[in-house]
VMD Tcl script that builds the backbone (N, CA, C; Angstrom):
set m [mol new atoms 480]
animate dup $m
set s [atomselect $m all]
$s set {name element resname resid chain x y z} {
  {N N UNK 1 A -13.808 8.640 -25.181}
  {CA C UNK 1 A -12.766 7.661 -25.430}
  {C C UNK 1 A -13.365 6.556 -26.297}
  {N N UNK 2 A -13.104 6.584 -27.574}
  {CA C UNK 2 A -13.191 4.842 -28.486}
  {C C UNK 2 A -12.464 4.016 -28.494}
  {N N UNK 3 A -11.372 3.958 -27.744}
  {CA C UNK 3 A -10.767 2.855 -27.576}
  {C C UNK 3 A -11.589 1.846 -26.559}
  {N N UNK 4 A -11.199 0.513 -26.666}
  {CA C UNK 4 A -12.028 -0.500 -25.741}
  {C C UNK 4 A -10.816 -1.635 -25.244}
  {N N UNK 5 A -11.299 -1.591 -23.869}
  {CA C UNK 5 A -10.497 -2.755 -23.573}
  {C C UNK 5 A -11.062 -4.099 -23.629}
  {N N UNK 6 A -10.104 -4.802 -23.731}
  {CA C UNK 6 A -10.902 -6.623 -23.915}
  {C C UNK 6 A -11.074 -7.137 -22.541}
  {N N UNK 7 A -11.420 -8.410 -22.292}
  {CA C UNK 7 A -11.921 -9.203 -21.208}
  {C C UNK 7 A -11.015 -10.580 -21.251}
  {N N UNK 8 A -10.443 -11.348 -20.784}
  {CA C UNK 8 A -10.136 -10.393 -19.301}
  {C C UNK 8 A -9.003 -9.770 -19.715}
  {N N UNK 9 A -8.590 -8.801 -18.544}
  {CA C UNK 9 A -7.609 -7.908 -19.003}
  {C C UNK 9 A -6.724 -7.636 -18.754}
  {N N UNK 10 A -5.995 -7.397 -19.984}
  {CA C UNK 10 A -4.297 -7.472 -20.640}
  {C C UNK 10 A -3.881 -6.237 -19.654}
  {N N UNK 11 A -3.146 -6.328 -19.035}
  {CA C UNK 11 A -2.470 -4.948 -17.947}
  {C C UNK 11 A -1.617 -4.139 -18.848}
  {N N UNK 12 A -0.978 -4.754 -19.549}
  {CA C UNK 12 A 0.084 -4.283 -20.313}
  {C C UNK 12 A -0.753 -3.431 -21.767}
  {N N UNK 13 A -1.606 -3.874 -22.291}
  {CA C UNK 13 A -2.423 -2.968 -23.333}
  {C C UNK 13 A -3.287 -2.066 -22.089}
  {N N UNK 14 A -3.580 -2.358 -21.396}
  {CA C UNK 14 A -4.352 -1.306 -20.462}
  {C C UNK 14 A -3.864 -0.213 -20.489}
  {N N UNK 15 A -2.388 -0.194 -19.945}
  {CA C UNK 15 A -1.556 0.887 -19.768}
  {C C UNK 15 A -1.074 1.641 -21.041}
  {N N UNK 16 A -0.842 0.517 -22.054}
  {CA C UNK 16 A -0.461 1.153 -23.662}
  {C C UNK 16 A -2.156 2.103 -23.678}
  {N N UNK 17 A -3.095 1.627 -23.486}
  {CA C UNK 17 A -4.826 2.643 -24.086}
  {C C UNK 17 A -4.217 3.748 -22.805}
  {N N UNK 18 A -4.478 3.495 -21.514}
  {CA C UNK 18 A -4.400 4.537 -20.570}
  {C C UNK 18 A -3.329 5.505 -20.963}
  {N N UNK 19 A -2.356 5.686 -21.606}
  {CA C UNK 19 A -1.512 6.682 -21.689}
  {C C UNK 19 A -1.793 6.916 -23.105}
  {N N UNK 20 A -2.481 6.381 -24.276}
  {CA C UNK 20 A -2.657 7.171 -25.482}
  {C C UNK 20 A -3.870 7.822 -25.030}
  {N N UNK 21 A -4.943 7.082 -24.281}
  {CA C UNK 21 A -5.853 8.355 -23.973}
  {C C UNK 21 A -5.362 9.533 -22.998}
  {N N UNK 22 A -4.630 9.656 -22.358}
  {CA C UNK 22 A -4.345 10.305 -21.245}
  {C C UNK 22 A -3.532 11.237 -22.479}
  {N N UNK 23 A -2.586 11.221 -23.536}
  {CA C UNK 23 A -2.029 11.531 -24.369}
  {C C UNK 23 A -2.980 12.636 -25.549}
  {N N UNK 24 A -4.132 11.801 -25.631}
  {CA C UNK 24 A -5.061 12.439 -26.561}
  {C C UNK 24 A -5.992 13.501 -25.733}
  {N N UNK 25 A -6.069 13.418 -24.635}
  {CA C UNK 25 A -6.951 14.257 -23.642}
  {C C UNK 25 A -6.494 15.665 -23.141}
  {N N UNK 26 A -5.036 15.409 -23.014}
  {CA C UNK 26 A -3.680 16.053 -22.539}
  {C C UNK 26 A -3.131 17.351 -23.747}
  {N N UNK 27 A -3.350 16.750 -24.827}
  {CA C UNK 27 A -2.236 17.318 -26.193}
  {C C UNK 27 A -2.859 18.471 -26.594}
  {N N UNK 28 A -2.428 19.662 -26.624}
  {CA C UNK 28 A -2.810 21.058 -27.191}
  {C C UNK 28 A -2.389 20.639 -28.761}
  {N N UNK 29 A -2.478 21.275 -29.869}
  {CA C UNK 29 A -2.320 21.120 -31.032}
  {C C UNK 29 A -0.600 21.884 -31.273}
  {N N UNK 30 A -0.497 22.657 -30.388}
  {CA C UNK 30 A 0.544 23.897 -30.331}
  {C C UNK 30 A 2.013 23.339 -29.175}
  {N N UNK 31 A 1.161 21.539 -28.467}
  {CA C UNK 31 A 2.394 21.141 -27.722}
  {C C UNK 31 A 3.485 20.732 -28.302}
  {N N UNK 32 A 4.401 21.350 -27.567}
  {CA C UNK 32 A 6.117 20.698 -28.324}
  {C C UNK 32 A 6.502 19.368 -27.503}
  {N N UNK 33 A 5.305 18.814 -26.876}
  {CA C UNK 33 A 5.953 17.904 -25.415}
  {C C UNK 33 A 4.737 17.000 -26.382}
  {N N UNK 34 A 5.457 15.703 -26.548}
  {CA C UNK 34 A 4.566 14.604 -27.285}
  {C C UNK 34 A 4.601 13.323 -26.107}
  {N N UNK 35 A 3.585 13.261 -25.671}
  {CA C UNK 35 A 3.215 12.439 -24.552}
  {C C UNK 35 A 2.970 10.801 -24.395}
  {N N UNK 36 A 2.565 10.678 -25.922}
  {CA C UNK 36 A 2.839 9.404 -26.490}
  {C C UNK 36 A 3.502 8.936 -27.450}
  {N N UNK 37 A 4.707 8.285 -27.497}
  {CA C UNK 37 A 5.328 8.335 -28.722}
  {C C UNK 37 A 5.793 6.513 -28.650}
  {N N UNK 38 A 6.029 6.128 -29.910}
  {CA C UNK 38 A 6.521 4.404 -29.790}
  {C C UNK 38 A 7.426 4.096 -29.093}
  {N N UNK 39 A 8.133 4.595 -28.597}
  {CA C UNK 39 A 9.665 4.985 -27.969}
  {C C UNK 39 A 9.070 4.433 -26.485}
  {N N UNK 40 A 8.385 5.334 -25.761}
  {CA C UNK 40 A 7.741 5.220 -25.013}
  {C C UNK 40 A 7.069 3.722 -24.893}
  {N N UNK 41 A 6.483 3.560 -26.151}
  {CA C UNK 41 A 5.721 1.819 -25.760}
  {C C UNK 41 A 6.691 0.930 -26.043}
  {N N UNK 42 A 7.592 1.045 -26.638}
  {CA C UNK 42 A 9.111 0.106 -26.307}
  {C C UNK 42 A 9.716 0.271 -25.126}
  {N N UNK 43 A 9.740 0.958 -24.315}
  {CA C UNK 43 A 9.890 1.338 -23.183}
  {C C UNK 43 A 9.408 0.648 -22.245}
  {N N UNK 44 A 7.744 0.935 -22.205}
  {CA C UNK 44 A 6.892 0.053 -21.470}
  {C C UNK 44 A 7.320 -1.313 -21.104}
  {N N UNK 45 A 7.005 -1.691 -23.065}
  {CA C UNK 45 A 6.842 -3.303 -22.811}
  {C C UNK 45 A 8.470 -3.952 -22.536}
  {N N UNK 46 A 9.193 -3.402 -22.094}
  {CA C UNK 46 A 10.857 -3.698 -21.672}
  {C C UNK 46 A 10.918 -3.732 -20.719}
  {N N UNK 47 A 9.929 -2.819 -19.707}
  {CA C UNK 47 A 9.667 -2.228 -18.556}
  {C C UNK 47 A 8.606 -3.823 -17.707}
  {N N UNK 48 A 7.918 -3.947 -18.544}
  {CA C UNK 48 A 7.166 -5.277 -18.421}
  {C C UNK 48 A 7.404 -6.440 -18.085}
  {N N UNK 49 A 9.090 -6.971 -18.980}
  {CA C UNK 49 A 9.103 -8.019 -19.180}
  {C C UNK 49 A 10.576 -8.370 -18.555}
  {N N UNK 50 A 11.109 -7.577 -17.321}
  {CA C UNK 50 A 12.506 -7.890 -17.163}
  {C C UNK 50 A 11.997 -9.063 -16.062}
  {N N UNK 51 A 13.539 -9.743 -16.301}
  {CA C UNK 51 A 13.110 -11.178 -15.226}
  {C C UNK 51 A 13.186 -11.466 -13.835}
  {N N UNK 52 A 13.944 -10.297 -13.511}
  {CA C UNK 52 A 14.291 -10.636 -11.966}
  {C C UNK 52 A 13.575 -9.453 -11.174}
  {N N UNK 53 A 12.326 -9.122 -12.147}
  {CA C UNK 53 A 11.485 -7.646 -11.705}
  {C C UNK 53 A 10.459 -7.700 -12.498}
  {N N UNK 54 A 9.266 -8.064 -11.521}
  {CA C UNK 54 A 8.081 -8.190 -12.662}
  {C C UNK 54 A 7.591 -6.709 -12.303}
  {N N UNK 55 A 7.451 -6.236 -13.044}
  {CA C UNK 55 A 6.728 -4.720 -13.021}
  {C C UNK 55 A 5.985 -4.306 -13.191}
  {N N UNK 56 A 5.031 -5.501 -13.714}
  {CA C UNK 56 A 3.514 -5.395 -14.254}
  {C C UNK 56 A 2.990 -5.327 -12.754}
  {N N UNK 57 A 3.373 -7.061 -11.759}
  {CA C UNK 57 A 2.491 -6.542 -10.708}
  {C C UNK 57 A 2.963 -5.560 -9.668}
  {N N UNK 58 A 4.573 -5.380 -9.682}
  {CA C UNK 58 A 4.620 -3.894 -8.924}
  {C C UNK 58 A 4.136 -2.802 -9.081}
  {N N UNK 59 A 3.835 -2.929 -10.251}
  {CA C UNK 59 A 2.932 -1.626 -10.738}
  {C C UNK 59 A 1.389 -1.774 -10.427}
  {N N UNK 60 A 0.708 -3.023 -10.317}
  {CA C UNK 60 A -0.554 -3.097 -9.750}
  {C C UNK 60 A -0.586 -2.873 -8.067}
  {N N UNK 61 A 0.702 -3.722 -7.938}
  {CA C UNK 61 A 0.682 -2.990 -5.865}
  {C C UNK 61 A 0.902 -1.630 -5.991}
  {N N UNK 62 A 1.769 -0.918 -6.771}
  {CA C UNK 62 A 1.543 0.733 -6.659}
  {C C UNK 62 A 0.138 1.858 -7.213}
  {N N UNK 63 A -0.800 0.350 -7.505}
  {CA C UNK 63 A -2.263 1.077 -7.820}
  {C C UNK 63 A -2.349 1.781 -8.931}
  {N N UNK 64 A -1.550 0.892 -10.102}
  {CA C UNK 64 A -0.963 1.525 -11.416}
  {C C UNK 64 A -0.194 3.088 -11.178}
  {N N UNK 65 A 0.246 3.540 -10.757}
  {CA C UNK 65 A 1.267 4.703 -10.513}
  {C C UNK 65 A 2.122 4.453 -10.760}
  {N N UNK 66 A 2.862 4.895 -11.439}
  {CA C UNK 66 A 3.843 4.141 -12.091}
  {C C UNK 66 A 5.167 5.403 -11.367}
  {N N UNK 67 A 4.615 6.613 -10.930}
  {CA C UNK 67 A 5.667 7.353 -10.050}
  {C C UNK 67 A 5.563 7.284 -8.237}
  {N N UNK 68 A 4.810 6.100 -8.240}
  {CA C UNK 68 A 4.973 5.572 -6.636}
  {C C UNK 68 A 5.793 4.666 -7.094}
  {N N UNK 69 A 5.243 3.528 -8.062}
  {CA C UNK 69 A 6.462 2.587 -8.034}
  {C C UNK 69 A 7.891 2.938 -8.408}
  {N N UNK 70 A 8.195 3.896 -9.132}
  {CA C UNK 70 A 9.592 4.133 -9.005}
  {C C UNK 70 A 9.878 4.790 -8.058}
  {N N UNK 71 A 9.374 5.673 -6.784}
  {CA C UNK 71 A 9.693 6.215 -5.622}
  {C C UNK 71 A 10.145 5.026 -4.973}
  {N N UNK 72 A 9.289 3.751 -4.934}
  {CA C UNK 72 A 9.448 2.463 -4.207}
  {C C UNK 72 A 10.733 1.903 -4.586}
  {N N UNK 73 A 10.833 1.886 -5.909}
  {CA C UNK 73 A 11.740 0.879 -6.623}
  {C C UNK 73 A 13.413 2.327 -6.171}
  {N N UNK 74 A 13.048 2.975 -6.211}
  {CA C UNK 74 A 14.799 4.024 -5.807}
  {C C UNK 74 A 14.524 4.297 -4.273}
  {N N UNK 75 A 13.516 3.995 -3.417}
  {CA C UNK 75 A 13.890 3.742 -2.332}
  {C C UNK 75 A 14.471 2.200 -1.968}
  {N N UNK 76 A 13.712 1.523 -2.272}
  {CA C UNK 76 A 14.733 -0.508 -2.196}
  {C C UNK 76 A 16.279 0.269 -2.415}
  {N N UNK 77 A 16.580 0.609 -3.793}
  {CA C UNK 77 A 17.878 0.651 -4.621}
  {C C UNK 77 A 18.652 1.483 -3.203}
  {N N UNK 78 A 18.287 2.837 -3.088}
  {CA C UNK 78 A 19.314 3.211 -2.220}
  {C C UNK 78 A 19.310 2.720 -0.624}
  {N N UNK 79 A 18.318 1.685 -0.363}
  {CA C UNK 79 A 18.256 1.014 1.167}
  {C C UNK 79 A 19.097 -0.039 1.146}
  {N N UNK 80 A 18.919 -1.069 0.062}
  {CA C UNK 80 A 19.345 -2.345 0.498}
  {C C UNK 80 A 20.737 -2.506 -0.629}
  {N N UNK 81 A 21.145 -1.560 -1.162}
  {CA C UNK 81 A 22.060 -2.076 -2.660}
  {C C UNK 81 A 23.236 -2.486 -1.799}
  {N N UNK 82 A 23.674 -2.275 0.191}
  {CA C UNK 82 A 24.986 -2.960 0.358}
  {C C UNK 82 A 24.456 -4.038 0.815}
  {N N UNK 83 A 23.231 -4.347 0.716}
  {CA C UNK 83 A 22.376 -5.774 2.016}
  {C C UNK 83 A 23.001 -7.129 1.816}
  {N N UNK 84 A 23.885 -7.718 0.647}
  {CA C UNK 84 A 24.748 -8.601 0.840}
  {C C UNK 84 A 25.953 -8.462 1.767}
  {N N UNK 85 A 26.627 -7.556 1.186}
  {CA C UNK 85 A 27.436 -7.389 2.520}
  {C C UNK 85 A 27.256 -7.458 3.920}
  {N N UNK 86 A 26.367 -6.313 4.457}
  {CA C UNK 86 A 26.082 -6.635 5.862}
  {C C UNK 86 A 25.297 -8.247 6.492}
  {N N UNK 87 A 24.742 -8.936 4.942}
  {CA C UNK 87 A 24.262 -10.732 5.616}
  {C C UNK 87 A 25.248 -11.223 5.335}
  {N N UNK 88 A 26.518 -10.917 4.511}
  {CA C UNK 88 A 27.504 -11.804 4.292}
  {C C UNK 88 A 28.111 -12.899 5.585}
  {N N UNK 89 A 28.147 -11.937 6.541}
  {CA C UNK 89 A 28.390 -12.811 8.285}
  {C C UNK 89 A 27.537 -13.052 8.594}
  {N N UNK 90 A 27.663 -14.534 8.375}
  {CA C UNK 90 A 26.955 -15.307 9.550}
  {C C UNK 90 A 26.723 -14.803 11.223}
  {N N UNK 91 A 25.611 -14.703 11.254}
  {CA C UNK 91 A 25.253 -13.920 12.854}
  {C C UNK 91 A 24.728 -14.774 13.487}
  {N N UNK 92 A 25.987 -15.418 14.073}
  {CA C UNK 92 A 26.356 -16.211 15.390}
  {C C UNK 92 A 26.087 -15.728 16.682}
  {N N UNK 93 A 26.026 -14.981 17.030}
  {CA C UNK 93 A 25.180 -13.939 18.393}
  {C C UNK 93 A 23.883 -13.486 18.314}
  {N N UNK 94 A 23.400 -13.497 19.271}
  {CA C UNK 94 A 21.311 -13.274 19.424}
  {C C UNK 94 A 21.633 -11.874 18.738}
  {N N UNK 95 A 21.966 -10.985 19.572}
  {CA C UNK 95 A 21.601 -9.567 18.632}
  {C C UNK 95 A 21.768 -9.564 17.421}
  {N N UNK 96 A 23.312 -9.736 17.033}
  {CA C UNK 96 A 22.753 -10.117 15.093}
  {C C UNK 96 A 21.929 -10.986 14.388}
  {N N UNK 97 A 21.809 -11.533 15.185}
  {CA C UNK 97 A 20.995 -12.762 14.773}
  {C C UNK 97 A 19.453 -11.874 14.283}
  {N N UNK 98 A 18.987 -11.456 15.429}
  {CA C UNK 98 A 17.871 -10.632 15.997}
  {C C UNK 98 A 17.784 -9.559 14.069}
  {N N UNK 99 A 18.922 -8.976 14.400}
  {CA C UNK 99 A 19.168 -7.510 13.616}
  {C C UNK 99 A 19.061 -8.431 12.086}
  {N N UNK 100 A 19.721 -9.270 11.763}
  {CA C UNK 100 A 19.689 -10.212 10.545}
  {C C UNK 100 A 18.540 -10.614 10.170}
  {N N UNK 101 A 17.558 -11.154 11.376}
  {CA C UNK 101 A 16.021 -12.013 10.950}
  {C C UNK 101 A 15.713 -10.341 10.319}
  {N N UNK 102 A 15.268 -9.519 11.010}
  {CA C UNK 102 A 14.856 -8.800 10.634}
  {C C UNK 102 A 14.759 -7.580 9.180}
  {N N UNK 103 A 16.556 -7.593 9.098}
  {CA C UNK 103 A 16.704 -6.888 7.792}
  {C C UNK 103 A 16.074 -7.787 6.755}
  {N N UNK 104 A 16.696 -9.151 6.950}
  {CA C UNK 104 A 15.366 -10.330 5.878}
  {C C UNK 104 A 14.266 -10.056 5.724}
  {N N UNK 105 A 13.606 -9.780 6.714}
  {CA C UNK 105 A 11.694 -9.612 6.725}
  {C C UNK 105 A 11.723 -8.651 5.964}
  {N N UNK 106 A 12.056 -7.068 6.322}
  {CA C UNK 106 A 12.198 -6.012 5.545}
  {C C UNK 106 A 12.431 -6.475 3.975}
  {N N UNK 107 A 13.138 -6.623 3.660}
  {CA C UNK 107 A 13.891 -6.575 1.955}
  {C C UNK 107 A 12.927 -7.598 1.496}
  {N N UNK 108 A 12.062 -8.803 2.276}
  {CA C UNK 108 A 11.501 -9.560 1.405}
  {C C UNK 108 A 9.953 -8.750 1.285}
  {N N UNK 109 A 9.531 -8.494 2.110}
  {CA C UNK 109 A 8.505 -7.671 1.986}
  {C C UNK 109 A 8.180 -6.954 1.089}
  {N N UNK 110 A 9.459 -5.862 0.890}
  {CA C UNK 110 A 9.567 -5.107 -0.262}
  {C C UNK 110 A 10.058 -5.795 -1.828}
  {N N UNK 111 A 10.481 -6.545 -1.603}
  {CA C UNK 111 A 11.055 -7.502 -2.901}
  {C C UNK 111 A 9.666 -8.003 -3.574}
  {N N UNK 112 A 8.415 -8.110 -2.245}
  {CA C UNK 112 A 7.204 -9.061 -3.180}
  {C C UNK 112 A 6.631 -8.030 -3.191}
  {N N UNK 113 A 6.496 -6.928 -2.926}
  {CA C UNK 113 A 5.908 -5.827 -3.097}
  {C C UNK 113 A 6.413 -4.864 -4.489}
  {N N UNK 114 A 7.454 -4.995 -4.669}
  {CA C UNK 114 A 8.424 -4.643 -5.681}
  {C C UNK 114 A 7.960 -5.087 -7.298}
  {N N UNK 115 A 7.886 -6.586 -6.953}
  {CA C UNK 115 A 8.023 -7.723 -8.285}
  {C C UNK 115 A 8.786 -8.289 -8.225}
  {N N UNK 116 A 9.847 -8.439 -7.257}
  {CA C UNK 116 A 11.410 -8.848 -6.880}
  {C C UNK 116 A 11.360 -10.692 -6.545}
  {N N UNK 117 A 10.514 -11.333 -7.731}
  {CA C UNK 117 A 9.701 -12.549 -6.872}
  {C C UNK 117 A 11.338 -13.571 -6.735}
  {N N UNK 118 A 11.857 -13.724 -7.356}
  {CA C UNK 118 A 13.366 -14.369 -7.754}
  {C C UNK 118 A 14.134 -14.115 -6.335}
  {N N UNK 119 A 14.423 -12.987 -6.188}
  {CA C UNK 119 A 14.718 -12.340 -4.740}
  {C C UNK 119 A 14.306 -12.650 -3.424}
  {N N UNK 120 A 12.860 -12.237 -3.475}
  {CA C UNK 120 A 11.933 -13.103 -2.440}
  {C C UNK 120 A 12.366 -14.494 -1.991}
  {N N UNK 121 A 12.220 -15.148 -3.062}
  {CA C UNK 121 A 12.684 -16.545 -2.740}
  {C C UNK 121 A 13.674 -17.384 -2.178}
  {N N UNK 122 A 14.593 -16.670 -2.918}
  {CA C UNK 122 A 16.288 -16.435 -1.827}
  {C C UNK 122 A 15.983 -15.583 -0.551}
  {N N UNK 123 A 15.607 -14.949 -0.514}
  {CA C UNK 123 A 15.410 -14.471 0.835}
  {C C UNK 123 A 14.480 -15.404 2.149}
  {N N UNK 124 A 13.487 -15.956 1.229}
  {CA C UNK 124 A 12.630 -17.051 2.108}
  {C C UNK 124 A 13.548 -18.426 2.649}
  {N N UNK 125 A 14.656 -18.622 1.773}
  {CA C UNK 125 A 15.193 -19.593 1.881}
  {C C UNK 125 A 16.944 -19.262 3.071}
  {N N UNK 126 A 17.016 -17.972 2.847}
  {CA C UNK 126 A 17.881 -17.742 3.793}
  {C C UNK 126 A 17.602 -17.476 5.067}
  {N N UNK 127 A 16.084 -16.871 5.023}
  {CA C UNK 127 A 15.448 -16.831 6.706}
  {C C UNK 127 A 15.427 -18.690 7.054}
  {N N UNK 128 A 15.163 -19.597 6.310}
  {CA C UNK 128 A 14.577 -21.029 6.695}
  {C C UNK 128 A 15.844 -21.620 7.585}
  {N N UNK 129 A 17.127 -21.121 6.743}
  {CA C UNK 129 A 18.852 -21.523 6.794}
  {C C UNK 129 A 19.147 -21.091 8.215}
  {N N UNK 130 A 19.068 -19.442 8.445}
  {CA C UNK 130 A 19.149 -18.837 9.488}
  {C C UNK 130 A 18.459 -19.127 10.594}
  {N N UNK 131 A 17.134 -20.298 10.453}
  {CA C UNK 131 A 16.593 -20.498 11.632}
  {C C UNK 131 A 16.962 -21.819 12.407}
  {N N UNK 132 A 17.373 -22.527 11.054}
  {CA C UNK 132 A 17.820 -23.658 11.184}
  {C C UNK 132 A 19.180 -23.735 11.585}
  {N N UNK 133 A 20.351 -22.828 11.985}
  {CA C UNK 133 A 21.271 -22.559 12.101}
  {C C UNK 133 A 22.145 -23.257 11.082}
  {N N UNK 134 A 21.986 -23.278 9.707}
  {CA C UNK 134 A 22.092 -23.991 8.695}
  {C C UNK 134 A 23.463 -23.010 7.759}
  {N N UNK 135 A 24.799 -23.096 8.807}
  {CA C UNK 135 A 25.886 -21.435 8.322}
  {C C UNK 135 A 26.359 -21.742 6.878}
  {N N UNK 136 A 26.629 -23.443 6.634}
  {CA C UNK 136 A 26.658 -23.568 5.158}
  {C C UNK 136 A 25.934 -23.444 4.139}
  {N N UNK 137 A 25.414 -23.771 4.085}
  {CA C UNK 137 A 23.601 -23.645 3.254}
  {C C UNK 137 A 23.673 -21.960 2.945}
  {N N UNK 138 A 23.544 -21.470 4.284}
  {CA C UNK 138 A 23.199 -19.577 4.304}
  {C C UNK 138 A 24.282 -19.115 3.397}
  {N N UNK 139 A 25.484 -19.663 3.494}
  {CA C UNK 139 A 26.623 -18.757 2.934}
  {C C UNK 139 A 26.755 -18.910 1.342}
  {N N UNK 140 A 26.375 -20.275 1.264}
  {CA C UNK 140 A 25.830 -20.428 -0.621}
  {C C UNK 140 A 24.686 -19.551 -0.934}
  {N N UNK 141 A 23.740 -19.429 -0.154}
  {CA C UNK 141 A 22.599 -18.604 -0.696}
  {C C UNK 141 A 22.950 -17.352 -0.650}
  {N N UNK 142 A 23.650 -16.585 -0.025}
  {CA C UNK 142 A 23.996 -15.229 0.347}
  {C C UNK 142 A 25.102 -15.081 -1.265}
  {N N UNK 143 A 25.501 -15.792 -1.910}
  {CA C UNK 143 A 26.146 -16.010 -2.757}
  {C C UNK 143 A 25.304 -15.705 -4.153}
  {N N UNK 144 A 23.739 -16.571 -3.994}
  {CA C UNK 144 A 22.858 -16.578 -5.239}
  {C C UNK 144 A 22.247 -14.924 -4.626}
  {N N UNK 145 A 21.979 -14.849 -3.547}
  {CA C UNK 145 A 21.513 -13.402 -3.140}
  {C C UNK 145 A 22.477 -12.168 -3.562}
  {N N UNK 146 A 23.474 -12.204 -3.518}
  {CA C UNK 146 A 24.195 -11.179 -4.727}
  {C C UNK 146 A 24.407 -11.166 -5.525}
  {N N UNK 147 A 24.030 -12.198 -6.371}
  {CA C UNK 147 A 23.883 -12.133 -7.399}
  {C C UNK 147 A 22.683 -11.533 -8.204}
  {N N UNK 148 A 21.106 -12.112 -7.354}
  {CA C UNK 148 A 20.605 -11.654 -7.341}
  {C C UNK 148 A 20.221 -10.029 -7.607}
  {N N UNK 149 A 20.143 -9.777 -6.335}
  {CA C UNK 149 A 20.202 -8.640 -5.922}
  {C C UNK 149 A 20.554 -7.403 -7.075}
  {N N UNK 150 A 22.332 -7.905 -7.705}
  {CA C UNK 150 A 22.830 -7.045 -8.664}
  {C C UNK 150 A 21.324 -6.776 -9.840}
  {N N UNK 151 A 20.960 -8.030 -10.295}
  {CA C UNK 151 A 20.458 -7.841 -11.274}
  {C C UNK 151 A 19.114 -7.422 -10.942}
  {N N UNK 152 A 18.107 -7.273 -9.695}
  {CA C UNK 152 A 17.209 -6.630 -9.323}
  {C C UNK 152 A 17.604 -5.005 -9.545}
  {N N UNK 153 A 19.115 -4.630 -8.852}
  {CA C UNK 153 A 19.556 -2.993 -8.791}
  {C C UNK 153 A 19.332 -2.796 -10.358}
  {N N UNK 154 A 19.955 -3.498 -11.089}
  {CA C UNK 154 A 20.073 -2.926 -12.994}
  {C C UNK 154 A 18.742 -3.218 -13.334}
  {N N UNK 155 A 18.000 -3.821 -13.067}
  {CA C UNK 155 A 16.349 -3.589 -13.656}
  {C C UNK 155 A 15.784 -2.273 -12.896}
  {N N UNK 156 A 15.901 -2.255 -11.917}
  {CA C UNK 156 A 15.597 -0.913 -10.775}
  {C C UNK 156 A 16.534 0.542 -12.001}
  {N N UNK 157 A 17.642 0.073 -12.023}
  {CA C UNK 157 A 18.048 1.646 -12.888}
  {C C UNK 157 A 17.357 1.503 -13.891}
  {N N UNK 158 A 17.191 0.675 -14.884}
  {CA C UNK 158 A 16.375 0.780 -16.065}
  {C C UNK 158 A 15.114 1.391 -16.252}
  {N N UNK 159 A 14.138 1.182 -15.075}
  {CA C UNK 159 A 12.868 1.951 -15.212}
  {C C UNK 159 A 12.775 3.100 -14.557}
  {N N UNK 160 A 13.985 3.686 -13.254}
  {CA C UNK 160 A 14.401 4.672 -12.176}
  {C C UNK 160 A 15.050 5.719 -13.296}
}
mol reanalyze $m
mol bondsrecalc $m
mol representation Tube
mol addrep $m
């Protein structure tokens, strides 16, 4: 390999060298399957730079795998895509209450695990609401949280 990486280091050219070498290592002379193409690094760096999904470091929590993180990223999508709805009610009773703290913990977990940092945050702020028994506050945020959310699912289809 003659390519070189610089110091300190760019994640995003990492991955552009790691897949032209992986490309050049890979390629029979006789392949009809072109493994690196610009298409592809427009791809990437789109893949990189969406806002409500950082994907650079979801892709470092998936240990650069970039087909764990989309296993991750279309498991979130088909777990939580009704999760406004079911927090939409205020859970005024211990068991929902209970069942509510908890779906929160879940989705934020995975949201900072994700890149979902925008998300996270609304979510940190609706557990604070929910503890505080704070039903106005929660019901505006559950508001920025679907909104949210939508635009986490359409960055999730974009790289899924």
């Amino acid at each position: 390999m003659e390519m070189a990486l610089t110091k300190p280091l760019d994640v995003e050219q990492f991955y552009m060298t790691l897949l032209n070498y992986i490309h050049h290592e890979t390629q029979k002379p006789d392949d009809d399957i072109v493994l690196f193409r610009p298409d592809i690094k427009e791809e990437l760096k789109s893949l990189l730079t969406l806002k409500s999904l950082n994907a650079r470091d979801g892709l470092e929590m998936a240990k650069g795998d970039i087909t764990v993180y989309k296993n991750i990223l279309d498991m979130f999508s088909k777990t939580y895509y009704d999760s406004a709805d079911v927090l939409s009610t205020y859970p005024h009773e211990k068991e929902t209450y209970e069942k509510s703290k908890k779906l929160l913990m879940q989705i934020k977990e995975l949201t900072e695990l994700i890149g979902a940092y925008p998300l996270a945050r609304i979510i940190a702020l609706l557990e604070e609401n929910l503890l505080l028994e704070n039903e106005n506050e929660y019901h505006k945020l559950i508001d920025k949280y679907r909104i949210e959310l939508r635009q986490v699912l359409y960055s999730i289809e974009f790289i899924v």
